[in-house]
C-alpha beads as a LAMMPS data file, in Angstrom:
LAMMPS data file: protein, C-alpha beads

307 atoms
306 bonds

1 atom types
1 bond types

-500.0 500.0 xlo xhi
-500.0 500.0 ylo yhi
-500.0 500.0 zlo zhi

Masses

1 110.0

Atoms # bond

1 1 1 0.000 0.000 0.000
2 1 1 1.458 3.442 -0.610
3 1 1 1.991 6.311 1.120
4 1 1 -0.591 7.943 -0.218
5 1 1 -3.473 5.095 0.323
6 1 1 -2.507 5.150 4.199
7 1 1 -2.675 8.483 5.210
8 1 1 -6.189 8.172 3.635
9 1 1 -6.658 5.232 5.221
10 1 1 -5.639 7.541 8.551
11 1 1 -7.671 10.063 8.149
12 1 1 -10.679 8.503 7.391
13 1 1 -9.917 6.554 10.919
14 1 1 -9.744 10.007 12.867
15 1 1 -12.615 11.049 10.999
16 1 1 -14.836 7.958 12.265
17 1 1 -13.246 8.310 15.407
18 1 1 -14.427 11.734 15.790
19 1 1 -17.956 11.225 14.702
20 1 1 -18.079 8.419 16.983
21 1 1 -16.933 11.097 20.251
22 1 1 -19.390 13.201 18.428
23 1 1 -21.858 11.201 18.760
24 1 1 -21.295 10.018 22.105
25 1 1 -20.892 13.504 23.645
26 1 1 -24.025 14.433 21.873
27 1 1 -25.936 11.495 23.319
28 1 1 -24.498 12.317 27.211
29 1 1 -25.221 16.222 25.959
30 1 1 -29.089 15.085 24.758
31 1 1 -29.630 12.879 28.031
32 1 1 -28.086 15.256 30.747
33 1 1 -30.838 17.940 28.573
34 1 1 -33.450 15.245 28.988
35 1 1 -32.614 14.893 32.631
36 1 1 -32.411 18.715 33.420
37 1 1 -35.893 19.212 31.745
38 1 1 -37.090 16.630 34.354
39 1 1 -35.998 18.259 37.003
40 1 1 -37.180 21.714 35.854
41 1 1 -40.804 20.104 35.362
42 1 1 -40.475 18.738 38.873
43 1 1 -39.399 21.463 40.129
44 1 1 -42.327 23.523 38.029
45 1 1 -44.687 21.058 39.535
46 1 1 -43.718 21.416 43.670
47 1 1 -43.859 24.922 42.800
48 1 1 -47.384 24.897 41.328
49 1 1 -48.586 23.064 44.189
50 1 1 -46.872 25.422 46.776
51 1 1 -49.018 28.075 45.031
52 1 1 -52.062 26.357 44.728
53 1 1 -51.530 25.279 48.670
54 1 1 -50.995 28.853 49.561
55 1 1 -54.163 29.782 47.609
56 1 1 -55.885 27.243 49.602
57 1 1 -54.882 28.219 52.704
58 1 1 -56.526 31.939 51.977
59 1 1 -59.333 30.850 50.750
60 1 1 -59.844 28.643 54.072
61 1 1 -59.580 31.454 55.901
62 1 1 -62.036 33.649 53.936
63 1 1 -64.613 30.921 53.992
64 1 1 -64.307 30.113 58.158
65 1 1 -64.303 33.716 58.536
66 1 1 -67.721 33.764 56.397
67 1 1 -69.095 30.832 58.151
68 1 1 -68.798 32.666 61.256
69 1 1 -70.239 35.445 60.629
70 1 1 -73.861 33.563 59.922
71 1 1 -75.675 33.459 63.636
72 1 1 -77.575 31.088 61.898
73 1 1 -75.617 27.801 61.182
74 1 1 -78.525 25.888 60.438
75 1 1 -80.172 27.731 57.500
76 1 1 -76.695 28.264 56.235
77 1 1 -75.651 24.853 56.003
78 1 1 -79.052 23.186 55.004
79 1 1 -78.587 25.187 51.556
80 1 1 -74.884 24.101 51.616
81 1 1 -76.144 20.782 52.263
82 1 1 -78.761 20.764 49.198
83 1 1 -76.565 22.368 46.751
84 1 1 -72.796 22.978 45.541
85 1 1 -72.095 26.833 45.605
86 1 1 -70.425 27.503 42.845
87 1 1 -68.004 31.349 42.670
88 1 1 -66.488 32.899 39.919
89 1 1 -65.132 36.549 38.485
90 1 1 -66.144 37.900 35.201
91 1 1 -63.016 37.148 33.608
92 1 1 -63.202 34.111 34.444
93 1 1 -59.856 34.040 36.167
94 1 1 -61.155 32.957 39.184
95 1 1 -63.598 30.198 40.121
96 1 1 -64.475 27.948 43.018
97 1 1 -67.184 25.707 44.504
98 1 1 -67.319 24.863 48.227
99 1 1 -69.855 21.796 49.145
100 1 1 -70.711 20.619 52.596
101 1 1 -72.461 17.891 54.070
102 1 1 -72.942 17.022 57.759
103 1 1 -70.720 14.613 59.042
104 1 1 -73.124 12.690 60.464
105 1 1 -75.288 11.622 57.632
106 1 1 -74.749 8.016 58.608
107 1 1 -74.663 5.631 61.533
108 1 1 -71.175 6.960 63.935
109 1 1 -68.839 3.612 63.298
110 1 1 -67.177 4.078 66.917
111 1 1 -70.873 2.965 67.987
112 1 1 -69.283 -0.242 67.562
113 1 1 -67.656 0.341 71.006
114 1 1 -70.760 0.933 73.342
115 1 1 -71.761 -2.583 74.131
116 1 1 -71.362 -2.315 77.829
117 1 1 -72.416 1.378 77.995
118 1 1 -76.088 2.151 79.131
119 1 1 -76.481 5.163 77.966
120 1 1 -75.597 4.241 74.296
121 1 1 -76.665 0.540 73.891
122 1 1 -78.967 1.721 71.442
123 1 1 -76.562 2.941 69.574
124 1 1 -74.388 -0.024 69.624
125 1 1 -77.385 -2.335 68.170
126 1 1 -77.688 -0.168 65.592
127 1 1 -73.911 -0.063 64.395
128 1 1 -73.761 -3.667 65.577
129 1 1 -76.520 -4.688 63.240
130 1 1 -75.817 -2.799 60.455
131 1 1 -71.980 -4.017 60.595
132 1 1 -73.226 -7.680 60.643
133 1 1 -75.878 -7.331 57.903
134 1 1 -73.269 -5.743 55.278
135 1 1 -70.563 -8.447 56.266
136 1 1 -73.319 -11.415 55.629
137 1 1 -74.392 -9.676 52.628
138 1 1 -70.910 -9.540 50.827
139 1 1 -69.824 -13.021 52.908
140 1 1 -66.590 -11.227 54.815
141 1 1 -64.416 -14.376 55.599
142 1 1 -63.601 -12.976 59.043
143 1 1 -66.133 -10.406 60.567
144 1 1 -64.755 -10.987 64.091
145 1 1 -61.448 -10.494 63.001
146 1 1 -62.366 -7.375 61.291
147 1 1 -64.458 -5.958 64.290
148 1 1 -61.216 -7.225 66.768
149 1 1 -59.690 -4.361 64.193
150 1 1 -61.799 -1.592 64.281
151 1 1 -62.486 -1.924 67.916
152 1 1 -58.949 -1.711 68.843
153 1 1 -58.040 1.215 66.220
154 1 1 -61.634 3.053 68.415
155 1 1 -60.047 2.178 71.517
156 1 1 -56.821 3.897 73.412
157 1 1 -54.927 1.245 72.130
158 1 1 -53.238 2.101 68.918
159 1 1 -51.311 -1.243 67.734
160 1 1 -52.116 -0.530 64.279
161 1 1 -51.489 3.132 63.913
162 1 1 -48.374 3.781 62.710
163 1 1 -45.940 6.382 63.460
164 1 1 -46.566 8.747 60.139
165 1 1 -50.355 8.673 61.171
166 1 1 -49.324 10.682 64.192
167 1 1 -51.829 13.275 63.836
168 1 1 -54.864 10.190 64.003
169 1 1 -52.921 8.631 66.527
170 1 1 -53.721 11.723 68.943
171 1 1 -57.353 11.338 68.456
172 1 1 -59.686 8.724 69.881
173 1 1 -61.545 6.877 67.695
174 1 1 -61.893 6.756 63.942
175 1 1 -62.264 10.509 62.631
176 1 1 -62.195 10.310 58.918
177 1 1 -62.599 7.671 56.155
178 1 1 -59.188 7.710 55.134
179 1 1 -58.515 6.090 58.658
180 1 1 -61.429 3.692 58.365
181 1 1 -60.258 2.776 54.471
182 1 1 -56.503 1.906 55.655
183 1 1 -58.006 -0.732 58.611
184 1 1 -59.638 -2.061 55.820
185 1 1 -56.736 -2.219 53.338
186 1 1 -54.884 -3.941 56.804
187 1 1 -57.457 -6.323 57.560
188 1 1 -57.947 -7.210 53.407
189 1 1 -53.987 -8.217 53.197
190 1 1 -53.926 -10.293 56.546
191 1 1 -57.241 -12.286 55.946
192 1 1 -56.695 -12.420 51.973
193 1 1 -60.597 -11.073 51.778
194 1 1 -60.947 -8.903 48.909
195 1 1 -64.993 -8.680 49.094
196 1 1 -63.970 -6.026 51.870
197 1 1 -63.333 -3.185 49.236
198 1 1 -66.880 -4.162 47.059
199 1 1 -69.037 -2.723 50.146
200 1 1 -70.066 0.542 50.373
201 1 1 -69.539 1.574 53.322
202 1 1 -69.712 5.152 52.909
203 1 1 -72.906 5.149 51.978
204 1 1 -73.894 3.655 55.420
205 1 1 -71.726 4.949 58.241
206 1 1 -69.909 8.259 59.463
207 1 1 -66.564 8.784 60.995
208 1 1 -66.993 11.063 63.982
209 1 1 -65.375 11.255 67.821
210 1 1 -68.548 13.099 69.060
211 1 1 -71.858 12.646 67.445
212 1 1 -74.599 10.537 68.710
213 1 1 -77.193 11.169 66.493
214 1 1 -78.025 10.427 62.515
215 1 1 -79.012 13.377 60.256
216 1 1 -80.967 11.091 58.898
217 1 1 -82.779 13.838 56.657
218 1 1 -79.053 13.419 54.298
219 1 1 -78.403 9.916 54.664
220 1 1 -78.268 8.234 51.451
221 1 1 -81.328 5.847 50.103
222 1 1 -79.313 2.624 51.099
223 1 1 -78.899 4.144 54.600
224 1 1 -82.925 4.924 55.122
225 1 1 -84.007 1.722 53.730
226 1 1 -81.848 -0.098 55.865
227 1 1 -83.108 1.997 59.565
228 1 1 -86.836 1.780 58.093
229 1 1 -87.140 -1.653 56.126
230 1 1 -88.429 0.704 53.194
231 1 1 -87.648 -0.520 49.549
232 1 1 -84.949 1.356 48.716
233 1 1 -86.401 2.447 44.967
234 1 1 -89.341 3.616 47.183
235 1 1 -86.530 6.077 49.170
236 1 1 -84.995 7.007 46.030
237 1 1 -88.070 8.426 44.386
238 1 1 -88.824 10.075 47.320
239 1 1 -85.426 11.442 47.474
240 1 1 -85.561 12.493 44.234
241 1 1 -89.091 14.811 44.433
242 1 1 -88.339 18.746 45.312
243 1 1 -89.863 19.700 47.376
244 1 1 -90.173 16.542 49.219
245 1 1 -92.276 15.700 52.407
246 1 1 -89.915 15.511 55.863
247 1 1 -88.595 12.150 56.356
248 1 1 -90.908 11.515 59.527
249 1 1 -93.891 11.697 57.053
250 1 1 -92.089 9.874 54.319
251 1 1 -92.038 6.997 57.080
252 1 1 -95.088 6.657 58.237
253 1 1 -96.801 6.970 54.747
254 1 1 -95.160 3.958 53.816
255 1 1 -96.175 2.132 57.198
256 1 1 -92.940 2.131 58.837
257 1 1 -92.122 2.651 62.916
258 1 1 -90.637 5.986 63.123
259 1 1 -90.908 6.683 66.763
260 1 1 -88.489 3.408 67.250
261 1 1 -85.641 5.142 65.794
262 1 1 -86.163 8.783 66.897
263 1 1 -83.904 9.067 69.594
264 1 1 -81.100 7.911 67.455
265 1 1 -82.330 10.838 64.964
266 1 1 -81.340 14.591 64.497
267 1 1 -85.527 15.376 63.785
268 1 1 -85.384 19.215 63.292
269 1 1 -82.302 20.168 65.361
270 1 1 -78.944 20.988 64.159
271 1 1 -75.636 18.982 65.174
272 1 1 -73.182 21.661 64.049
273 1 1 -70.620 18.863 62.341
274 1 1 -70.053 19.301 58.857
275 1 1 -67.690 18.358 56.508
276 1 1 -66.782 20.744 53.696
277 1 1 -64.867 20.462 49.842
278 1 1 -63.688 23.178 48.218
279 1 1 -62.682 22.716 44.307
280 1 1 -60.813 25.883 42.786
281 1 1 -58.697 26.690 39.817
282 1 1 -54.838 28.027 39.924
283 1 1 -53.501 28.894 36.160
284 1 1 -55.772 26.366 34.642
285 1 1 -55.558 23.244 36.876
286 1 1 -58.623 22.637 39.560
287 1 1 -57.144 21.787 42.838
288 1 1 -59.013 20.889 46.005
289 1 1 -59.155 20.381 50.009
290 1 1 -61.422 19.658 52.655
291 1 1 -62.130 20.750 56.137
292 1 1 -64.372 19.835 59.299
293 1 1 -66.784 22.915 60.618
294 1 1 -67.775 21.476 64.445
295 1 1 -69.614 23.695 66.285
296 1 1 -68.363 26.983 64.958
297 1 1 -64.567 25.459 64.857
298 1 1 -62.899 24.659 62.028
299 1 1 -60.691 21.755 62.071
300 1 1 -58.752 18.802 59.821
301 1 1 -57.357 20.738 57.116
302 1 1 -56.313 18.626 54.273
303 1 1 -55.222 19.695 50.679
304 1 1 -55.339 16.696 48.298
305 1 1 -53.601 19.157 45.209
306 1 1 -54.674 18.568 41.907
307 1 1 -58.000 17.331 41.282

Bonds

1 1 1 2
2 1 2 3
3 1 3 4
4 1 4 5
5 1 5 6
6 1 6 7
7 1 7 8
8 1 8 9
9 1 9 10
10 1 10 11
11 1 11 12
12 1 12 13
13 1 13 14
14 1 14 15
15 1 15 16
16 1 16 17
17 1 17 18
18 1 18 19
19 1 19 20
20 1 20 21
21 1 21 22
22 1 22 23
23 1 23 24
24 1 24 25
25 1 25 26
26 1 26 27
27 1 27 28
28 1 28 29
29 1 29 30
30 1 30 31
31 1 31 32
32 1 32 33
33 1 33 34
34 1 34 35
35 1 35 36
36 1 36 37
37 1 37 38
38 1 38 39
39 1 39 40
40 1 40 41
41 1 41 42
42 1 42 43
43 1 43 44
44 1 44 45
45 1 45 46
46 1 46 47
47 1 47 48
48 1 48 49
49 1 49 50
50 1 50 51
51 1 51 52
52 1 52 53
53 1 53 54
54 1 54 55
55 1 55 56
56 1 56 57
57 1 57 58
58 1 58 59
59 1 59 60
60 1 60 61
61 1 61 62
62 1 62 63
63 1 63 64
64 1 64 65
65 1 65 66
66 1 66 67
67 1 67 68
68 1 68 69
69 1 69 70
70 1 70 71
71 1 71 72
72 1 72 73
73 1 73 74
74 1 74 75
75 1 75 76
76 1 76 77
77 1 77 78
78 1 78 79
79 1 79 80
80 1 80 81
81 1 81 82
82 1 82 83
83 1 83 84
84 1 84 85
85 1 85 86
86 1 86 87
87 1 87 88
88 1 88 89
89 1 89 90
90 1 90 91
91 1 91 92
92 1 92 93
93 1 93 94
94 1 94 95
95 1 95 96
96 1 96 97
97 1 97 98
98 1 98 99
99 1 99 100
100 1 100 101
101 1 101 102
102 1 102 103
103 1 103 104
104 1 104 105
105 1 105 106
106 1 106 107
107 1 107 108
108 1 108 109
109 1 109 110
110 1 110 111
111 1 111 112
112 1 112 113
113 1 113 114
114 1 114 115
115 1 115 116
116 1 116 117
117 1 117 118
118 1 118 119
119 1 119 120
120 1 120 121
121 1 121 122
122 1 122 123
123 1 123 124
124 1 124 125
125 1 125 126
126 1 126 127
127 1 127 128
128 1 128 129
129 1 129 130
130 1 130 131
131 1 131 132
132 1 132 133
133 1 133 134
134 1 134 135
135 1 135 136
136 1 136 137
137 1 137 138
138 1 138 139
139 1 139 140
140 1 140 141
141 1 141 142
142 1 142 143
143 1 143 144
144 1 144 145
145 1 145 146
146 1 146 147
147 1 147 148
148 1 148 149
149 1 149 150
150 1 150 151
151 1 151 152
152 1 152 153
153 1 153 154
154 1 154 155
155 1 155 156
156 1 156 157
157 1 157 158
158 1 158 159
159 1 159 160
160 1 160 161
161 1 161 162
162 1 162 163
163 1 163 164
164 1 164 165
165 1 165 166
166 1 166 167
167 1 167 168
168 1 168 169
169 1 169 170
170 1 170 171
171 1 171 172
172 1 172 173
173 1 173 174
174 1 174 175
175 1 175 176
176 1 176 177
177 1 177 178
178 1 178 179
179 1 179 180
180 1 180 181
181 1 181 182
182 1 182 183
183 1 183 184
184 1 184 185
185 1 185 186
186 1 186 187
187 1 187 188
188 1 188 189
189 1 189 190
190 1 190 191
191 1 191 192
192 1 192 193
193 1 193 194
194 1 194 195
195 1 195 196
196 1 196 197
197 1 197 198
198 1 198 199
199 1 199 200
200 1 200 201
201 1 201 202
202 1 202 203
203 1 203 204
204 1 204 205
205 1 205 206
206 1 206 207
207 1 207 208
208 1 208 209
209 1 209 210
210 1 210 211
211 1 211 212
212 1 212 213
213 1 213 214
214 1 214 215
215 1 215 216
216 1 216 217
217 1 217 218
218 1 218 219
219 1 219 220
220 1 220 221
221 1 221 222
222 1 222 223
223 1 223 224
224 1 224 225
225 1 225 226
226 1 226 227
227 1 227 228
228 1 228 229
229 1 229 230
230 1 230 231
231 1 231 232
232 1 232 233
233 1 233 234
234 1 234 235
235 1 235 236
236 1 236 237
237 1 237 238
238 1 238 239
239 1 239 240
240 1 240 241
241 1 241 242
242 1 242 243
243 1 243 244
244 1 244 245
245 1 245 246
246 1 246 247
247 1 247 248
248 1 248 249
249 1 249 250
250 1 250 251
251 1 251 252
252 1 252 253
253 1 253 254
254 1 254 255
255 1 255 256
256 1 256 257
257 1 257 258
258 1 258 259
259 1 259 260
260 1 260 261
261 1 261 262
262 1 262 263
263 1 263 264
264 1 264 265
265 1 265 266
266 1 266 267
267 1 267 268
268 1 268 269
269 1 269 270
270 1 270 271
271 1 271 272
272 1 272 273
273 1 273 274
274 1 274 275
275 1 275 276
276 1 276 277
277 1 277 278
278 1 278 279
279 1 279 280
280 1 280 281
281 1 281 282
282 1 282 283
283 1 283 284
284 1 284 285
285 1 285 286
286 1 286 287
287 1 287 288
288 1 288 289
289 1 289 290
290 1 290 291
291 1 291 292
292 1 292 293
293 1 293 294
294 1 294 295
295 1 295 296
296 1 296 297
297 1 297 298
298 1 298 299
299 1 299 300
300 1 300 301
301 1 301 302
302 1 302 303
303 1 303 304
304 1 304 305
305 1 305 306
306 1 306 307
């Protein structure tokens, strides 16, 4: 080979060498980019929801300062209870809707734990029977087991609160649904029962440390049938008609007892426990959080960011 043949044969070897460096440094250059961008859109992101938790925080504020201004809670929250109300500024900039509904709507889970009171044992049947009738109707594998777990999550003894729940761990009994979904999500894994998740419990019982009444006049359908033994398509049109009778009369038009559940009922009083959501927009994104109103208090803030 000449002279001539190999330095061409050289060059063209530098050459490939350098388009292969080339080409490496642009692949570290396009990944370290890729990687940066990442970052920056993370960063974007904790910094959107600093914003939008800072917004939430004022407009908690503005609406317990509202709330307390009302002397009357009870006409206040009955139209909160009926209806979202929905807020927004001309230019559209700005828009919110803030829904309550009274904590008590259903039967108080921590009933569970009056059996040997004498004061409550009504109270107790009721959760007691309602407990037992979902778990036979969805054919729990282990109701005691699951009732060993509630009753020791309502009780002072916390063996299955764990540290990061400090803030339910300073509470007696079970406050929210969140806490009452997780004993469920314990007791699913340990008794390999997944037919715990298919019941609806929501639409049955409420999560409160205090109340000892049902505003039954919110309670779902399901809820009603169940206290009154009334088909529940028969509660459901009746829920449905505006304006519609008072429950009492809904009851005894359709031959059911409803002197044996008053004293377990709210009738035309007001419990002052409500739970309230709040949905609002920050630079085009809908965010939202909740908070508990009890008796003129507000209480268990929680932002859930974007919604």
């Amino acid at each position: 080979m000449d002279k001539t043949n190999i330095s061409t044969s050289r060059t063209l070897q530098r050459k490939g060498f350098a388009l292969i460096i080339t080409l490496s440094v642009l692949s570290v250059v396009i990944a370290l980019t890729m990687v940066l961008l990442s970052y920056f859109d993370e960063v974007k992101e904790d910094a959107d929801t600093t914003k939008a938790l800072i917004q939430a925080d004022v407009y908690y504020s503005d609406i317990v300062r509202l709330f307390n201004r009302f002397k009357d809670k009870k006409e206040l929250f009955k139209q909160l209870y009926r209806s979202s109300l929905p807020l927004q500024s001309d230019n559209g900039r700005f828009s919110m809707s803030l829904k309550c509904e009274p904590i008590a709507h259903g039967i108080n889970i921590n009933w569970l734990s009056k059996e040997n009171s004498t004061t409550e044992y009504m109270q107790y049947q009721e959760a007691n029977r309602l407990f037992e009738t979902l778990a036979q109707e969805y054919s729990l594998e282990d109701i005691d087991r699951l009732r060993e777990m509630l009753l020791e999550e309502i009780s002072i003894n916390k063996k299955y609160i764990s540290k990061a729940q400090s803030r339910l761990r300073q509470k007696k009994g079970i406050i929210s649904y969140q806490q009452f979904s997780e004993i469920l999500s314990r007791y699913q894994l340990e008794v390999d029962d997944l037919k715990v998740g298919t019941i609806p419990w929501k639409k049955y019982f409420s999560f409160s440390r205090k109340a000892q009444k049902i505003d039954a006049e919110y309670s779902t359908p399901e809820l009603i049938s169940f206290l009154f033994d009334i088909d529940v398509a028969s509660v459901r049109e009746w829920y449905s008609t505006y304006p519609k009778s008072s429950l009492q009369d809904f009851v005894l038009n359709n031959g059911a007892d409803y002197n044996s559940k008053k004293s377990l009922l709210v009738g035309d009083g007001f419990l002052g426990e409500s739970m309230c959501n709040v949905t609002y927009n920050v630079d085009g994104d809908r965010y939202r959080f909740t908070f508990d109103y009890i008796e003129g208090e507000a209480k268990y803030f929680e932002f859930y960011g974007k919604h």
